[in-house]
C-alpha positions as a Markdown table, in Angstrom:
| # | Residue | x | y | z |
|---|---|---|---|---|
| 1 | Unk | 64.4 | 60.8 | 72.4 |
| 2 | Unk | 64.7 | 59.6 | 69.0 |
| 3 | Unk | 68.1 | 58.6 | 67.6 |
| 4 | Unk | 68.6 | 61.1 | 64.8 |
| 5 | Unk | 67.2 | 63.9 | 66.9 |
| 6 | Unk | 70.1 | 62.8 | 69.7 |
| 7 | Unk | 72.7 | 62.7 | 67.1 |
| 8 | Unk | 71.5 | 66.8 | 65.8 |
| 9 | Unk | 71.5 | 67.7 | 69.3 |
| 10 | Unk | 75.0 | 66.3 | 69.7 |
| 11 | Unk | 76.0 | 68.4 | 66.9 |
| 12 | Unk | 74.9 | 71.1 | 68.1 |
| 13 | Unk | 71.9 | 71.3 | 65.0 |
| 14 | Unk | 68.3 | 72.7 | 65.9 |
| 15 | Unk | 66.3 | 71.6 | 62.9 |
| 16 | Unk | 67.1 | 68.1 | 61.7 |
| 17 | Unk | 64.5 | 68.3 | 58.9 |
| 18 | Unk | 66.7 | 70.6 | 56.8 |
| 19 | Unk | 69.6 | 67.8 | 56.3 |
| 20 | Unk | 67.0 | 64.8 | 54.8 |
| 21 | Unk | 68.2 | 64.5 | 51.2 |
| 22 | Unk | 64.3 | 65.8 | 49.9 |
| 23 | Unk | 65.8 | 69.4 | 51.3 |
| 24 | Unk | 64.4 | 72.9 | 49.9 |
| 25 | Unk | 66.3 | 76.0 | 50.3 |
| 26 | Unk | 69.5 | 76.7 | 51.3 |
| 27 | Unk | 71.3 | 75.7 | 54.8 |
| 28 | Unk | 74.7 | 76.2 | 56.2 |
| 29 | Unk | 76.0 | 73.8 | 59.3 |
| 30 | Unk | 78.5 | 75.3 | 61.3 |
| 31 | Unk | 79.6 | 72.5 | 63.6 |
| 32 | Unk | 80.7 | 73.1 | 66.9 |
| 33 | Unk | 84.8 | 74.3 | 67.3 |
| 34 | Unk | 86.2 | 71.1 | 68.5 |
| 35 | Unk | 89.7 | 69.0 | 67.3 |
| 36 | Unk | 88.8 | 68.1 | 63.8 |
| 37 | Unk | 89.2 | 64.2 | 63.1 |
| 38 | Unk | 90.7 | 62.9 | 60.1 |
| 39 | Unk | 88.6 | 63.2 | 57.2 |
| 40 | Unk | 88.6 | 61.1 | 53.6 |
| 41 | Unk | 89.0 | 61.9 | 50.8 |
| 42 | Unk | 86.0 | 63.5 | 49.2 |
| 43 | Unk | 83.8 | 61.2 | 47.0 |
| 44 | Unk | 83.3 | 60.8 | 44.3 |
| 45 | Unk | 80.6 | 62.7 | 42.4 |
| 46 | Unk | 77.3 | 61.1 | 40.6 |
| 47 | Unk | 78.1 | 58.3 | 38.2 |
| 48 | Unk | 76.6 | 60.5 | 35.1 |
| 49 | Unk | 73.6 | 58.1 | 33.4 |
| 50 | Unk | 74.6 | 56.0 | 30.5 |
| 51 | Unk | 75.1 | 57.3 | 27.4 |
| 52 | Unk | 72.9 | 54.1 | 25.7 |
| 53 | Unk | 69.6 | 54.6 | 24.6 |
| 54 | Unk | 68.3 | 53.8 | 28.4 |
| 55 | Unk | 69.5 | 56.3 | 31.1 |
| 56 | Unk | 68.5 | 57.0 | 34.4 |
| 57 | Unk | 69.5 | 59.6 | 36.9 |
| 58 | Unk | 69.0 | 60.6 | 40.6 |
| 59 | Unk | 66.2 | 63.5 | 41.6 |
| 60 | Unk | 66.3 | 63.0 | 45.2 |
| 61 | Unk | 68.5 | 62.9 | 47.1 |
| 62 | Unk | 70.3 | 65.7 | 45.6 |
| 63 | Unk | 74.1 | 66.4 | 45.7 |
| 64 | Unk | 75.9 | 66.3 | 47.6 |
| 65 | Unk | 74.1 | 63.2 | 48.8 |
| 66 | Unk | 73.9 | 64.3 | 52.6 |
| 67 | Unk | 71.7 | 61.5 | 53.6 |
| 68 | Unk | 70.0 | 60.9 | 57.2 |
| 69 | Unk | 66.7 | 59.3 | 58.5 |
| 70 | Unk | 63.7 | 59.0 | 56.3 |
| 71 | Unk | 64.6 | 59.6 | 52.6 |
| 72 | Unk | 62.7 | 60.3 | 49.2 |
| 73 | Unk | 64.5 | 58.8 | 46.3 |
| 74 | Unk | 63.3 | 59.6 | 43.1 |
| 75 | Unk | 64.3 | 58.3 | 39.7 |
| 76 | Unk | 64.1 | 59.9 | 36.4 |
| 77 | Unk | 64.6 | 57.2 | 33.6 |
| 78 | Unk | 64.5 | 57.2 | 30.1 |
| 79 | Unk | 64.8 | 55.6 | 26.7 |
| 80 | Unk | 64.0 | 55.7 | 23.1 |
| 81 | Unk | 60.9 | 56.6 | 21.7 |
| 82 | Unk | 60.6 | 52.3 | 20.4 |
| 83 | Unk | 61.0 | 51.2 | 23.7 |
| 84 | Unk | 59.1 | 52.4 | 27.1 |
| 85 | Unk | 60.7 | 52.2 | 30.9 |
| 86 | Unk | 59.3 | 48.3 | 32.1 |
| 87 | Unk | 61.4 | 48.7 | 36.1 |
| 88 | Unk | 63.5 | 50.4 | 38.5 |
| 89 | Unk | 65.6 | 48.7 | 40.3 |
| 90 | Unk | 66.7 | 50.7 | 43.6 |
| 91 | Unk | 69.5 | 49.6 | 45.9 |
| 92 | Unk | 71.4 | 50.9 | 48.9 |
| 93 | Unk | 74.7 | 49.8 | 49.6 |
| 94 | Unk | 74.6 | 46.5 | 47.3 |
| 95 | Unk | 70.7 | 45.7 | 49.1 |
| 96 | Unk | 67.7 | 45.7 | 47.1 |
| 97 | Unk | 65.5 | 48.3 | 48.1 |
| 98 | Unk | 62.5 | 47.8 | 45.9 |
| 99 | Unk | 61.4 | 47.0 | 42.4 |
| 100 | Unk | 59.3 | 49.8 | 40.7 |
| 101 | Unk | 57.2 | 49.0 | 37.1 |
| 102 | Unk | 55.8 | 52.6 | 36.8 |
| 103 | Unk | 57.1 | 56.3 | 37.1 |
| 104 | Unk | 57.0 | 58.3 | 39.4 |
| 105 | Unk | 60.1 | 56.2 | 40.0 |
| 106 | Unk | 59.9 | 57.3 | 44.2 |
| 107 | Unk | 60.2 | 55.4 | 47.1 |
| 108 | Unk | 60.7 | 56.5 | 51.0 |
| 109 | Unk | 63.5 | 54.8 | 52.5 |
| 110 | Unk | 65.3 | 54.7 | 56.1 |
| 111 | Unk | 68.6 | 55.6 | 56.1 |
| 112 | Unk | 69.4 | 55.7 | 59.7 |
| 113 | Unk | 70.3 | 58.4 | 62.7 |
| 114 | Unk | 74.2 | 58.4 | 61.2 |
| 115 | Unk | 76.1 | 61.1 | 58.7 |
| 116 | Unk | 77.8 | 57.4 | 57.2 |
| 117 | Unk | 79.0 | 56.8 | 53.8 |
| 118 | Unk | 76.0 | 55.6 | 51.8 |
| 119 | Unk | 75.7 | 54.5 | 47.9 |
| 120 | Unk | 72.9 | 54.8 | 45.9 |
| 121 | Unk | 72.5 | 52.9 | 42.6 |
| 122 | Unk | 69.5 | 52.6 | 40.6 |
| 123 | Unk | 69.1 | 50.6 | 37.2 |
| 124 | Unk | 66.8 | 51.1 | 34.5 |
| 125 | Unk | 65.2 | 48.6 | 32.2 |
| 126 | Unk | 63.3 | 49.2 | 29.3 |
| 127 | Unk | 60.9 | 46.6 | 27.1 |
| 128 | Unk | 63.6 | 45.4 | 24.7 |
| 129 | Unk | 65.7 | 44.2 | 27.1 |
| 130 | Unk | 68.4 | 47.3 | 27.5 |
| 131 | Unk | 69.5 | 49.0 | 30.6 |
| 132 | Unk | 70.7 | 52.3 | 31.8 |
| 133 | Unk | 71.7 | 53.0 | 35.5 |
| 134 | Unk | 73.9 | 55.1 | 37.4 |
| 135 | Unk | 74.9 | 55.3 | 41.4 |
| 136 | Unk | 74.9 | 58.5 | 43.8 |
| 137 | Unk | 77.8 | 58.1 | 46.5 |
| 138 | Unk | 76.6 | 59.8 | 50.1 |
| 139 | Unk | 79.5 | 61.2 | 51.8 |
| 140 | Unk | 80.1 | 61.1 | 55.5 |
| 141 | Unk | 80.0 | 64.4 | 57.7 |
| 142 | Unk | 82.5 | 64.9 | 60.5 |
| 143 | Unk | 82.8 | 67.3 | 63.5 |
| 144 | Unk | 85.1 | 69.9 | 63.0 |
| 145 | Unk | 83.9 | 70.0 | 59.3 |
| 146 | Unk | 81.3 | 72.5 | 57.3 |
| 147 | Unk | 79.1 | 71.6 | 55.1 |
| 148 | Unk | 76.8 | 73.6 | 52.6 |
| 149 | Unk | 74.0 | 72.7 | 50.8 |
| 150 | Unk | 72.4 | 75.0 | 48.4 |
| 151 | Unk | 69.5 | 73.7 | 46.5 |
| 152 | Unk | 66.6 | 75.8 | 45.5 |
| 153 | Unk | 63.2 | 74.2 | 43.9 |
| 154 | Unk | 60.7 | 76.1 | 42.0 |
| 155 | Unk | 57.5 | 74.5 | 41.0 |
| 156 | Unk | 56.0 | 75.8 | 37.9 |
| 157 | Unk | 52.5 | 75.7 | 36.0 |
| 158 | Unk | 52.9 | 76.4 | 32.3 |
| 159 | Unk | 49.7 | 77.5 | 30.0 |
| 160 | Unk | 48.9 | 78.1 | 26.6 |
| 161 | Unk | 47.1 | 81.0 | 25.3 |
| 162 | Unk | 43.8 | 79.0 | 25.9 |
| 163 | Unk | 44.7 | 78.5 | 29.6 |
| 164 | Unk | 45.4 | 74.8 | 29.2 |
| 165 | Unk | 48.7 | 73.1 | 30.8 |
| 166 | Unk | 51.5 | 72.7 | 28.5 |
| 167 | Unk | 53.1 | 69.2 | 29.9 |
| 168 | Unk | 55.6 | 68.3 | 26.9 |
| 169 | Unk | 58.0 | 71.0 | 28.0 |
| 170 | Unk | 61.7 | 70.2 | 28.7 |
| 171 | Unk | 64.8 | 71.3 | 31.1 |
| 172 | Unk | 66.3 | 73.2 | 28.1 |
| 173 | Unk | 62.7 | 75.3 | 27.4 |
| 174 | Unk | 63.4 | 77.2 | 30.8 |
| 175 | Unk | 65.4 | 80.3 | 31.7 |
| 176 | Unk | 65.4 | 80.8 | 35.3 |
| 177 | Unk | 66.8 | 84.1 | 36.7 |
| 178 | Unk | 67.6 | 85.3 | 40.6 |
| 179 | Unk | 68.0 | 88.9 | 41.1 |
| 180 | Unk | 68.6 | 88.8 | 37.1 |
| 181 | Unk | 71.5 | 86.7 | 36.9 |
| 182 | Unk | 71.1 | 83.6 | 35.3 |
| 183 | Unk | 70.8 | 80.1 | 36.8 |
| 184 | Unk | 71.9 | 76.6 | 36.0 |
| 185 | Unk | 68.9 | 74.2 | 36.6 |
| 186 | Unk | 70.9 | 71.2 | 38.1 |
| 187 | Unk | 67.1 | 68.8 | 38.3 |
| 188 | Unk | 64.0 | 69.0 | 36.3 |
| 189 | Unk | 61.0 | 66.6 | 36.2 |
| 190 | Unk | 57.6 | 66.8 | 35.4 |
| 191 | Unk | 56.8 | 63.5 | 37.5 |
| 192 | Unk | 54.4 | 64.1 | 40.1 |
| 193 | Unk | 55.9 | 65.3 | 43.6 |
| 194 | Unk | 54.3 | 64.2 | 46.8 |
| 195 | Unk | 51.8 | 67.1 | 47.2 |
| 196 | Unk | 49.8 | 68.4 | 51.0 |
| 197 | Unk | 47.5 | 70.6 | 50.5 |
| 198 | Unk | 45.9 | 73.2 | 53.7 |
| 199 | Unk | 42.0 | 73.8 | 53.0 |
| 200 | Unk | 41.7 | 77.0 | 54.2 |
| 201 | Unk | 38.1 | 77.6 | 54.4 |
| 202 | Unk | 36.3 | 80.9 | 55.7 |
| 203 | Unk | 33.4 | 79.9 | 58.0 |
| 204 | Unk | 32.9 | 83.4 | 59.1 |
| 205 | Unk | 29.0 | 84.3 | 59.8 |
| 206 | Unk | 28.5 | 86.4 | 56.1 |
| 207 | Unk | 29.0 | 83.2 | 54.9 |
| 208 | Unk | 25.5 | 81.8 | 55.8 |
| 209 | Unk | 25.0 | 84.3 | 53.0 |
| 210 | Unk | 22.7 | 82.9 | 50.7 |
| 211 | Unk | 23.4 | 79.4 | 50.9 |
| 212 | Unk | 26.9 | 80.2 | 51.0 |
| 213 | Unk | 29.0 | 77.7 | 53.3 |
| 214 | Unk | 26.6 | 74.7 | 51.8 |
| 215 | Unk | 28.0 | 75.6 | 48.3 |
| 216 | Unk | 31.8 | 75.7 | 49.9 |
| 217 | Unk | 31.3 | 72.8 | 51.7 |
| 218 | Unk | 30.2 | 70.8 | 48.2 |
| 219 | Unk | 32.6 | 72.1 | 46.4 |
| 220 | Unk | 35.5 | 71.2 | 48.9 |
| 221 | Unk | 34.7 | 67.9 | 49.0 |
| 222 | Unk | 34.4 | 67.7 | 45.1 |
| 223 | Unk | 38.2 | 69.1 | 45.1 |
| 224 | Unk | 39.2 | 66.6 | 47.9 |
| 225 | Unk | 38.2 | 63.7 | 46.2 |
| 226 | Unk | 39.4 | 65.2 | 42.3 |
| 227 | Unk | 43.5 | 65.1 | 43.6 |
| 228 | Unk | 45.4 | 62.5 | 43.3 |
| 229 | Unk | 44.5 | 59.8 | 45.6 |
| 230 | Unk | 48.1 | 59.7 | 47.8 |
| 231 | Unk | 48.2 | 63.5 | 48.1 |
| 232 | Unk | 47.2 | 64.9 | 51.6 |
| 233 | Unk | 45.1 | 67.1 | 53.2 |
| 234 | Unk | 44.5 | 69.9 | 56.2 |
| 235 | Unk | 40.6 | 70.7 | 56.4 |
| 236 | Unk | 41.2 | 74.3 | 58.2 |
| 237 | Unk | 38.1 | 76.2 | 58.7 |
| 238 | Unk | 38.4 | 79.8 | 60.2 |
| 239 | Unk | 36.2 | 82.4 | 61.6 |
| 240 | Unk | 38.2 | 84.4 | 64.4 |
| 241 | Unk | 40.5 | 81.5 | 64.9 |
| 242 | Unk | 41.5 | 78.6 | 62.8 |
| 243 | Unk | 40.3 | 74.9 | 63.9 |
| 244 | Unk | 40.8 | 71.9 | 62.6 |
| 245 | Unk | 43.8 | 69.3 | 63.0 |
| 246 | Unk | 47.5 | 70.4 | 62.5 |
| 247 | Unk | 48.3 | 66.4 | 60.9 |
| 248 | Unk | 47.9 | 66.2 | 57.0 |
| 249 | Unk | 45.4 | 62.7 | 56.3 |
| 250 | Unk | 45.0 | 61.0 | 52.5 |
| 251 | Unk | 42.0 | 59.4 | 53.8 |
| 252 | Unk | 39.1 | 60.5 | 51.8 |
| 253 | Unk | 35.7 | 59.5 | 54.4 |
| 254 | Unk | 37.9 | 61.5 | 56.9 |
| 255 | Unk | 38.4 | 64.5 | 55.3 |
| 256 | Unk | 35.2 | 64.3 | 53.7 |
| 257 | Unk | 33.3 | 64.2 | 57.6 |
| 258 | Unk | 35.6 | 66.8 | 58.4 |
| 259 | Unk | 34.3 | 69.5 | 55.8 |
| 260 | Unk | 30.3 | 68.3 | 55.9 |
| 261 | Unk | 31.0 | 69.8 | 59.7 |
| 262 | Unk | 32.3 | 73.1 | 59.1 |
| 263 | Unk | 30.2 | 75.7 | 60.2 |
| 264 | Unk | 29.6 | 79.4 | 59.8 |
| 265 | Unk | 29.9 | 81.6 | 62.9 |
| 266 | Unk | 32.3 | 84.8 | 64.2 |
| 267 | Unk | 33.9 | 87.5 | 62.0 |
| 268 | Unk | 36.9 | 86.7 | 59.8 |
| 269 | Unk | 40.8 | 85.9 | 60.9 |
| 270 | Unk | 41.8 | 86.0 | 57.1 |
| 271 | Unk | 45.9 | 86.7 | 58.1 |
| 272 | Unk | 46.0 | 84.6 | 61.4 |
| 273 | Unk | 44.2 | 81.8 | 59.0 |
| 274 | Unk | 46.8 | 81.9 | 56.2 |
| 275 | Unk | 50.0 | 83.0 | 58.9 |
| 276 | Unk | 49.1 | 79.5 | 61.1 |
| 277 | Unk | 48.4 | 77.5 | 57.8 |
| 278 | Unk | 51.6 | 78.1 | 56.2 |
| 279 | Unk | 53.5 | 77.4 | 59.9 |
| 280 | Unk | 52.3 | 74.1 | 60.0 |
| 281 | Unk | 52.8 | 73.1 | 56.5 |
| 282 | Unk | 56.4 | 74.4 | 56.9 |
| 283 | Unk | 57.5 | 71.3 | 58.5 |
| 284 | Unk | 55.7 | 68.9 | 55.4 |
| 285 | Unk | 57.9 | 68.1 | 53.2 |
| 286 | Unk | 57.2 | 68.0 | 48.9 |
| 287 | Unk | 54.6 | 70.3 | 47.7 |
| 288 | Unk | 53.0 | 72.7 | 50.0 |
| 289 | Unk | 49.5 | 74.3 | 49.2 |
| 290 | Unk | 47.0 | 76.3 | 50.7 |
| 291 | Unk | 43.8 | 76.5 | 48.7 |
| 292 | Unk | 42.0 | 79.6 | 50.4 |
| 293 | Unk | 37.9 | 80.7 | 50.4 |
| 294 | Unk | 37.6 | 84.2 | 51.7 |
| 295 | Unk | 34.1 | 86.0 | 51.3 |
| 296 | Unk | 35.7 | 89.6 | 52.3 |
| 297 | Unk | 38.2 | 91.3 | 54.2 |
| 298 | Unk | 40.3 | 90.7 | 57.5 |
| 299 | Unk | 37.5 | 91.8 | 60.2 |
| 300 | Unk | 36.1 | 91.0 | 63.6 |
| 301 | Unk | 32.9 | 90.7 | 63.7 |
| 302 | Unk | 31.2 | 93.1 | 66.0 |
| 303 | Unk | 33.8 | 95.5 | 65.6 |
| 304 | Unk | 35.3 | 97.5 | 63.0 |
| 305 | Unk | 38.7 | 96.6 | 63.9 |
| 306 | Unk | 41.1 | 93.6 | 62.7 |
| 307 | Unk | 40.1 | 90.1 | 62.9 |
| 308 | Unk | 43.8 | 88.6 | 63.3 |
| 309 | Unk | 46.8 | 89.4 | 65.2 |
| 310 | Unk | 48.9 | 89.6 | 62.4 |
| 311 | Unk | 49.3 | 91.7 | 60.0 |
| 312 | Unk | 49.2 | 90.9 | 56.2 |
| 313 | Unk | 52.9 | 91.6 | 55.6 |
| 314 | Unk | 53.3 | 88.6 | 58.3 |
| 315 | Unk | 50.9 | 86.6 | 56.7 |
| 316 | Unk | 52.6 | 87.1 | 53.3 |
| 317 | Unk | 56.2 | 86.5 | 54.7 |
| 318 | Unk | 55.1 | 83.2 | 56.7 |
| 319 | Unk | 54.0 | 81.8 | 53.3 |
| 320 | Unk | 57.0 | 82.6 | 51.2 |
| 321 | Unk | 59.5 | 81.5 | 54.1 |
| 322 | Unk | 57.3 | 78.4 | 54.4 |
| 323 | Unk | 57.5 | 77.7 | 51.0 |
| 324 | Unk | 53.7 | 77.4 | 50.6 |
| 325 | Unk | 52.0 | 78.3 | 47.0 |
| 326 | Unk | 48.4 | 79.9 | 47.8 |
| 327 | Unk | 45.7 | 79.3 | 45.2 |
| 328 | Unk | 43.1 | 82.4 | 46.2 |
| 329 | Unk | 39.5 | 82.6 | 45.9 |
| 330 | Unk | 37.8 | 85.7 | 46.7 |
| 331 | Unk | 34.4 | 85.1 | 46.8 |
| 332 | Unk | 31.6 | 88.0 | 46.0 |
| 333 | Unk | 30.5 | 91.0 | 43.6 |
| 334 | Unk | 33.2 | 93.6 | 44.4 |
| 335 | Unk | 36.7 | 92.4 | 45.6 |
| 336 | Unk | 38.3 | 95.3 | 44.1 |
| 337 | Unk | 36.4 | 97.2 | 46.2 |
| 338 | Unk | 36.6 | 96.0 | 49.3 |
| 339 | Unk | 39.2 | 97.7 | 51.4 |
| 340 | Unk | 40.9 | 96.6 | 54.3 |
| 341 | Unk | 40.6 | 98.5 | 57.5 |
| 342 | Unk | 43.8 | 100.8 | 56.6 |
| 343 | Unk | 42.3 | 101.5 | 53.8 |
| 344 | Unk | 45.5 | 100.7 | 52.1 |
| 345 | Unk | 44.9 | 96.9 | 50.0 |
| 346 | Unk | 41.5 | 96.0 | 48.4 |
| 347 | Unk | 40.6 | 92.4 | 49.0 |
| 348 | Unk | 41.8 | 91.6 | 45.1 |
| 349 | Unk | 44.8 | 93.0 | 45.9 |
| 350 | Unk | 45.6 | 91.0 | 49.1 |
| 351 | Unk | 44.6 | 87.9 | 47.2 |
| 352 | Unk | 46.8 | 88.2 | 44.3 |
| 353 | Unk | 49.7 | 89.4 | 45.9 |
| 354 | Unk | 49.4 | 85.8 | 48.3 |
| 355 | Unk | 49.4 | 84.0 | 44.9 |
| 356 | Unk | 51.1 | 86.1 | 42.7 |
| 357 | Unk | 54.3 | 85.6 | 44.4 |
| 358 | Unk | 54.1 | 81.9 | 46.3 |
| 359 | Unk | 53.9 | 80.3 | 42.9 |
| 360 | Unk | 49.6 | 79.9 | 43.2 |
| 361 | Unk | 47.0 | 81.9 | 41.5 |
| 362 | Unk | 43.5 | 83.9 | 42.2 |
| 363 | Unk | 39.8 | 83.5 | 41.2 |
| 364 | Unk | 37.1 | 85.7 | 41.9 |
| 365 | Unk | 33.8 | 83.9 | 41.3 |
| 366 | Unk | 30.6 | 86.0 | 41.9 |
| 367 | Unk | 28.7 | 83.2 | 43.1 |
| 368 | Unk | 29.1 | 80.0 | 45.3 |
| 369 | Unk | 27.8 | 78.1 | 42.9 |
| 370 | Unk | 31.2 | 78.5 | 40.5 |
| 371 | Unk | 33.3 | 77.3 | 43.4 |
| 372 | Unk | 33.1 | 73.6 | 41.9 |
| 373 | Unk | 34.4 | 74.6 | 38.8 |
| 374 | Unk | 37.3 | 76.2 | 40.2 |
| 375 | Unk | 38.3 | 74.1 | 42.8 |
| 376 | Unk | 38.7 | 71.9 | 39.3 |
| 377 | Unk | 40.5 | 73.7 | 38.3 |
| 378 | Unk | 43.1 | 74.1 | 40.5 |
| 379 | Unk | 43.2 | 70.3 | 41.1 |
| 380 | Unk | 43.8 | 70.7 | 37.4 |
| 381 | Unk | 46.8 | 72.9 | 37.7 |
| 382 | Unk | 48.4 | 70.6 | 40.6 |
| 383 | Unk | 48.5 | 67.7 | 38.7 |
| 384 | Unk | 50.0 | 69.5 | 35.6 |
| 385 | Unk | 53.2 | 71.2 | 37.7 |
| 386 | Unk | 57.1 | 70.8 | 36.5 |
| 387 | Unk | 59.8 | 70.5 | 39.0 |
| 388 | Unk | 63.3 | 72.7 | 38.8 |
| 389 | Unk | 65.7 | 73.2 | 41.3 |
| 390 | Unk | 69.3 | 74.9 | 40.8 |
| 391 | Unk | 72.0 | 75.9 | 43.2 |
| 392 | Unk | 72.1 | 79.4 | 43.6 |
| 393 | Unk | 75.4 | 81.0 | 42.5 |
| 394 | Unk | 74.6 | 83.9 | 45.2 |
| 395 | Unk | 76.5 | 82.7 | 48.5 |
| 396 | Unk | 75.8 | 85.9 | 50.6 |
| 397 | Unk | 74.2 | 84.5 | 53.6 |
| 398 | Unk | 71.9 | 87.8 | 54.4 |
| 399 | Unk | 68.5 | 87.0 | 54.7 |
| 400 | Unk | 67.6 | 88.8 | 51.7 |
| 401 | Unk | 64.3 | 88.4 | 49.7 |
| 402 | Unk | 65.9 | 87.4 | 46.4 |
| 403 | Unk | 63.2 | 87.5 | 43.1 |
| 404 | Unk | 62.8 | 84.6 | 41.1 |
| 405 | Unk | 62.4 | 84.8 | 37.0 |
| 406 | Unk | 61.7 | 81.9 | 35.2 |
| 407 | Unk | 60.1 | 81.9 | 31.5 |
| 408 | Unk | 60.3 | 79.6 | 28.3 |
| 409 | Unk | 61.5 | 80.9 | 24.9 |
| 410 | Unk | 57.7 | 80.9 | 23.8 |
| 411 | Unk | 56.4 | 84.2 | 24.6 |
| 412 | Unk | 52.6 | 83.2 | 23.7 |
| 413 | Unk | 53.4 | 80.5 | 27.0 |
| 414 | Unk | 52.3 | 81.8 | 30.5 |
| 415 | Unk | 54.7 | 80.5 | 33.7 |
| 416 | Unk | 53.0 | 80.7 | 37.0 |
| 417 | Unk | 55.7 | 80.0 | 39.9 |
| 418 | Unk | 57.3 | 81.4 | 43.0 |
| 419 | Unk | 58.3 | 85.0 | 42.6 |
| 420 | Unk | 61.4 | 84.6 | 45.4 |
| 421 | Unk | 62.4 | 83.0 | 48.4 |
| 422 | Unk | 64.4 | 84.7 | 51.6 |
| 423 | Unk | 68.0 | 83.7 | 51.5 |
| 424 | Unk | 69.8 | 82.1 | 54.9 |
| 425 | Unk | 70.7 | 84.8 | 57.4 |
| 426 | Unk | 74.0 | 83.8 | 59.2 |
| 427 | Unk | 73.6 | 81.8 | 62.0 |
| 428 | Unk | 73.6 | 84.2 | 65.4 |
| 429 | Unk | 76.3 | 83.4 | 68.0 |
């Protein structure tokens, strides 16, 4: 058994994912009721940045600075508009960890299976010389002691009136709300965040359709190898189950053999599909995407009767708990039409409410052979996203859906991000 998972399991922890420093959401560790041991005095907060003309400043890890295991650090720097960022220099406890000469400033380091005291110092240089740094201070956890973390990231698309990305935008430009009260955003960025994204292809038999799967198959591949080179993928066909892999790859050939073999058979497992795409990205951690093809409803495909096991309200939780943003395509003439078998949602409707509120966004090409553009465009739209996180001044552990606002002060801007997230229940005893 692995050493940090040992050291959770001795704590009495289930999930050690949710304690690395690159943690979403909120988590609260009650540890088990034992004789507390002596405990320091807390540390000190963040060394602020400089307050020269070159500052840099910790994304990741976040404060408090609980660090264990595998850890993304991520540096914002900056300096005047004469001089540009030349190097990062990162170091852990006095050590050099690495040298960086171009932004995103982000490096994965291990910082072992203990809760130790850890310090973080990173120093900017720009090209006339000057530097900026400052130094994040990881404090120790103890038994007998609680500890809560409350860090919530939204990640946003912001357009014009023309539909183009606005990427000039600053922390200040946002207002972010939570059930209407007003939030402060404690880390923006609009570097690039480590992105995986689930293709969630339908291979169900309509789509032999007129030349349809060859068309999705093309175009899939055109998206694959239009994202960012380092960003990861799932190829996840479905028909009345979902196949493919549950491990994320970056290599291109790979994911380009997978999708050439994707074949159309069976009827169509549209909520299974999405419910066991978001479960498997829930455990990835940066970005999380499913880009899903449907050609029509939810649908077995002798029978007029369901194609998954879940229902769409389960499908639609699964994504928001799993943090997942789904870009939609509904493919065909009359999505709006198309009602599922309870005759309650059209196929338009399920689709937009999937991206509507994960922070994605819907398309509803006629023909296969507009796929290509929009896959574009949503590669497009990934690589144009703005980071914000904030602690949420809500500490009611009840498991509540909790709605997300967030606009700029230019009403002729459009925001497209999360709509919530589900707060921690209290942990059952």
């Amino acid at each position: 058994m692995p050493a940090p998972r040992r050291r959770f399991e001795t704590l009495g922890l289930s999930r050690p994912r949710v304690l690395i420093a690159a943690i979403l959401g909120v988590a609260l560790f009650p540890l088990p009721a034992v004789p507390p041991l002596a405990v320091e005095a807390p540390s000190p907060a963040p060394t602020p940045p400089g307050t020269g003309p070159v500052t840099a400043r910790f994304l990741e890890p976040a404060p408090p600075g609980l660090i264990l295991g595998p850890t993304r650090i991520t540096v914002e720097a900056a300096t005047s508009p004469d001089a540009r960022i030349t190097r990062v220099e990162i170091y852990a406890d006095g050590a050099l960890l690495s040298v960086l000469e171009r932004p995103p400033f982000t490096l994965t380091w291990d910082a072992g299976s203990g809760f130790v005291r850890k310090t973080l110092r990173a120093v900017a240089v720009d090209s006339l010389g000057r530097r900026g740094e400052t130094t994040l201070v990881a404090r120790p956890i103890y038994v007998g002691q609680y500890e809560e973390v409350r860090l919530v990231n939204v990640y946003a698309t912001v357009r014009d009136r023309k539909g183009n990305p606005v990427r000039n935008l600053s922390r200040d430009d946002f207002t972010l709300l939570e059930n209407g009260a007003p939030q402060r955003l404690t880390h923006f960025t609009s570097a690039k965040v480590p992105l995986t994204i689930a293709l969630l292809i339908d291979a169900s038999n309509s789509m032999n359709l007129g030349g349809k799967i060859d068309l999705a198959r093309k175009a899939a591949v055109d998206f694959a190898e239009s994202v960012d080179p380092e960003d990861r993928l799932m190829v996840l066909p479905f028909d009345d189950q979902l196949h493919g892999p549950d491990a994320p790859i970056a290599d291109r050939g790979a994911i380009k053999t997978r999708i050439e073999a994707i074949q159309a058979r069976g009827g169509t497992a549209l909520y299974d599909a999405v419910y066991r795409a978001a479960e498997r990205l829930a455990g990835v951690e940066g970005r999380r995407v499913i880009v899903l093809l449907s050609d029509g409803r939810d649908q077995a495909l002798t029978d007029n009767e369901p194609g998954s096991l879940h229902l769409f309200e389960e499908a639609l939780e699964k994504a928001h708990r799993s943090e997942v943003a789904v870009y939609a395509i509904g493919l065909g003439r009359h999505p709006d039409t198309e009602m599922d078998l309870r005759h309650e949602r059209s196929l338009m409707e399920i689709l937009d409410t999937l991206a509507r509120t994960s922070g994605g966004r819907s398309y509803y090409p006629e023909r296969a052979g507009q796929l290509s553009g929009i896959y574009r465009q949503i590669a497009s739209d990934l690589k144009s996203q703005y980071t914000l996180a904030y602690e949420s001044t809500n500490r009611a552990r009840d498991g509540a859906w909790r709605v997300i606002s967030l606009k700029t002060g230019d009403p002729d801007l459009e925001v497209q991000a999360r709509g919530g997230y589900y707060a921690p229940a209290s942990p059952q005893r």
